[in-house]
Structures are given as C-alpha cells and as structure tokens.
N, C-alpha and C positions, 0 to 999 in steps of 0.2 A: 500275155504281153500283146498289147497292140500294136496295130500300126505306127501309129505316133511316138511309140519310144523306141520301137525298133529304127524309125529315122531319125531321131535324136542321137541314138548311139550311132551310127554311121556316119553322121556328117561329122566335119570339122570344125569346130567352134571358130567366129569371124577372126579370131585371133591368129588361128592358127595358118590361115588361109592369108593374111597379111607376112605374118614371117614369112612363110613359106616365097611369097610374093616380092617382098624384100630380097628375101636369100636367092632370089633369080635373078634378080637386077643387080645384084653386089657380081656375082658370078660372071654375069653381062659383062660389065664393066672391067672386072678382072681380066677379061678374055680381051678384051678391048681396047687395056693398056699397054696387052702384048705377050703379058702372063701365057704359059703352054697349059691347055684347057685339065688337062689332069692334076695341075696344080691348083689351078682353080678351082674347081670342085672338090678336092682335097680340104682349102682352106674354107671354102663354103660350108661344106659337111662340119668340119669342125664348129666354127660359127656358128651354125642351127645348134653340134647336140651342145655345146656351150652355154647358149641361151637356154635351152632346155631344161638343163641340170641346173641352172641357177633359179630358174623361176619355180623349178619343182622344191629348192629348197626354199625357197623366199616360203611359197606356199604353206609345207611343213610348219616352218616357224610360227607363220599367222597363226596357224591351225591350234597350234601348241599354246599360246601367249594367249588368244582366244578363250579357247577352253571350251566352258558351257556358253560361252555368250559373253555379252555386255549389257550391262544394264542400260536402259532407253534413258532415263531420268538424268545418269548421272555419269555413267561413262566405265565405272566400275567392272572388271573381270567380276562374273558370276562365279559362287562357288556352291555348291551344294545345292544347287537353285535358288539360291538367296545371294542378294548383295550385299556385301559385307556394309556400304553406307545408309543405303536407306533401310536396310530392318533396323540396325542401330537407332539411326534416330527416329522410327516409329516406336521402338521398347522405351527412350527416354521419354518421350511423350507420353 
C-alpha cells in the first residue's frame, strides 16, 4: 500500500467535510436562538446519523438497481454482462 491510498483512506470525502460544516452551523444557530447547548447537539447528532443512514440506504439501493452496470448505448441494467437490448437486436440482424 502506498502512500497515496493510505491518504485516500484517511481523509474525508469533500462531502463529508460539508455536512459535517453544515451540522456546525445548524448547532450555531440552535445555541443562538436560545436552545440549552446539550439540546443542541443532541438534535445536531441526531440530524448528522439521520442523513447518514439515509444516504447509506439511498446508496445500497443504487447499488442493488445498478447491478453489473448500464449499458453506454442504451441505458439498459446489464445482466450477465450482456444487455438484454442491444444483443437482441444484433442476433436479429
């Protein structure tokens, strides 16, 4: 393993660095409008693993609907490593 994936795996993807970014300023804000700060970062934390769990399932899903792929040509879920559209119509050809 090199250098370069050993930094890859340690950093944050920019995304995550923006939630994170977001969920300080929400918290801010919270504390701001008068909120007692352990409530706030109570509701903050929730918010964060919230977003979390949703995106990890968004993910899954793609992942799943996905599959092997999509075909470039046509849009088709790959199956077997063949698309169900276009070998079709190259065998009618």
């Amino acid at each position: 393993m090199n250098s370069m994936e050993v930094y890859h795996k340690m950093t944050f993807p920019r995304r995550e660095i923006l939630l994170i970014a977001g969920i300080i300023f929400f918290l801010i804000g919270l504390i701001g409008v008068g909120l007692q700060p352990i409530y706030a970062i109570i509701i903050s934390i929730t918010i964060f693993i919230g977003i979390k769990v949703i995106v990890g399932r968004r993910k899954k899903m793609i992942a799943k609907s996905v599959g092997e792929g999509i075909c470039v040509k046509c849009g088709e879920r790959v199956i077997n490593k063949k698309c169900p559209n276009c070998d079709n119509q190259k065998s009618e050809n």
